[in-house]
C-alpha positions in Angstrom: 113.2 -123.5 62.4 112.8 -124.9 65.5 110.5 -122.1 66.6 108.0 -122.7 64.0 107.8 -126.4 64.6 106.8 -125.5 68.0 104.6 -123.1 67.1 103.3 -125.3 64.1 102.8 -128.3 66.8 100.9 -125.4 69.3 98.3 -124.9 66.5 97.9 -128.5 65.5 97.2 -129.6 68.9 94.3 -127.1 69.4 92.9 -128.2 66.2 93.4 -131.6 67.1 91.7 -131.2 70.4 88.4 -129.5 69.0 88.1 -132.4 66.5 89.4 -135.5 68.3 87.1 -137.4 70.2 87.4 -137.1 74.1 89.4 -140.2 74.3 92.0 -139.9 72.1 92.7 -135.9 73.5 94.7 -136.7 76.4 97.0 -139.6 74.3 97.1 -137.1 71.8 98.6 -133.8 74.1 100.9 -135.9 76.0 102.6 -137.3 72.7 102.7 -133.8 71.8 104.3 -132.3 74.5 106.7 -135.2 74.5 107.4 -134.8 70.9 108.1 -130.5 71.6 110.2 -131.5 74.4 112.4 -134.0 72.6 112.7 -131.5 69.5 113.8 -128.8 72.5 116.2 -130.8 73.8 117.9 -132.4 70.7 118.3 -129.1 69.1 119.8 -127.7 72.7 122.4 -130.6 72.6 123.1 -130.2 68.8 123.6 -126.1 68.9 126.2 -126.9 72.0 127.6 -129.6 69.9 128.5 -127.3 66.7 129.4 -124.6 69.4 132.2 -127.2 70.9 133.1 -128.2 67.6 133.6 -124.7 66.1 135.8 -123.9 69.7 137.9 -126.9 69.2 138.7 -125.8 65.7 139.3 -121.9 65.9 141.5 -123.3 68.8 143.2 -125.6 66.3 144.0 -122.7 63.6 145.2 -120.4 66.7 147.7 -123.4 67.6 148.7 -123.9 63.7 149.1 -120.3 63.4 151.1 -120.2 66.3 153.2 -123.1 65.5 154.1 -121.9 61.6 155.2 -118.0 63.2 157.6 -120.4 65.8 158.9 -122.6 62.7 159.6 -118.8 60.3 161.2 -117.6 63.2 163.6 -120.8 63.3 164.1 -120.8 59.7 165.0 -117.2 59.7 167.5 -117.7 62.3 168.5 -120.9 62.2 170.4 -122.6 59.1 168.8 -125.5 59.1 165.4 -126.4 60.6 164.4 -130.2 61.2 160.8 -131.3 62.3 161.2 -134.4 64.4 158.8 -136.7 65.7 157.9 -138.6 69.3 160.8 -141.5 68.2 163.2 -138.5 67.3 162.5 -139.8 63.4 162.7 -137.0 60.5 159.2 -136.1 60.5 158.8 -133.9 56.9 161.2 -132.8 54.5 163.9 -130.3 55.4 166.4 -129.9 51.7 168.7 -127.8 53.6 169.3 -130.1 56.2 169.6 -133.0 53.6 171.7 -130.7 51.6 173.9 -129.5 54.6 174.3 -133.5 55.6 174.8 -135.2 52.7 176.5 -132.9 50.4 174.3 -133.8 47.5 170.5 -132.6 48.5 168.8 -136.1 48.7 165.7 -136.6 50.9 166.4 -138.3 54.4 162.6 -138.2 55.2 162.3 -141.3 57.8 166.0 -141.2 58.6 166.7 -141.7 62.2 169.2 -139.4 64.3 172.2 -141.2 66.0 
């Protein structure tokens, strides 16, 4: 896309330039070039964009991938598993550990451990 605008500017200047009077040819080429070099630029810093973005979220998956094969591995060894968070709350719902604790199987989502 970009490359035909470029080339689509290219053309339209020389046309411009045969048909503008001499006055208005040097305003005309410099807001031209300006306007190529702007395109050039923004479409430089939005490619790296989308490259940093896809990055960030292949390295995301590969971290979510990694973390879900660490939490079957504990819940094939382990009896119970429970997810906590930074305040050492119940961070998602674990039955078996409800189960184990309570004797009854009711949610303790947002309990806090003593």
């Amino acid at each position: 896309v970009i490359f035909w605008n470029v080339v689509y500017t290219i053309v339209g200047m020389y046309v411009n330039v045969n048909i503008l009077p001499p006055e208005f040819v040097q305003p005309f080429l410099i807001y031209q070039l300006w306007s190529i070099t702007i395109l050039l630029i923004l479409s430089h810093s939005m490619a790296k964009s989308v490259r940093l973005d896809l990055g960030r979220e292949v390295e995301a998956s590969m971290l979510r991938g990694e973390s879900s094969g660490s939490w079957g591995l504990l819940d094939m060894v382990c009896d119970v598993v429970v997810p906590l968070d930074e305040r050492l709350m119940i961070h998602d719902v674990s039955e078996r550990f409800s189960a184990l604790v309570t004797m009854q199987g009711g949610s303790m989502l947002g309990a806090k451990l003593q």
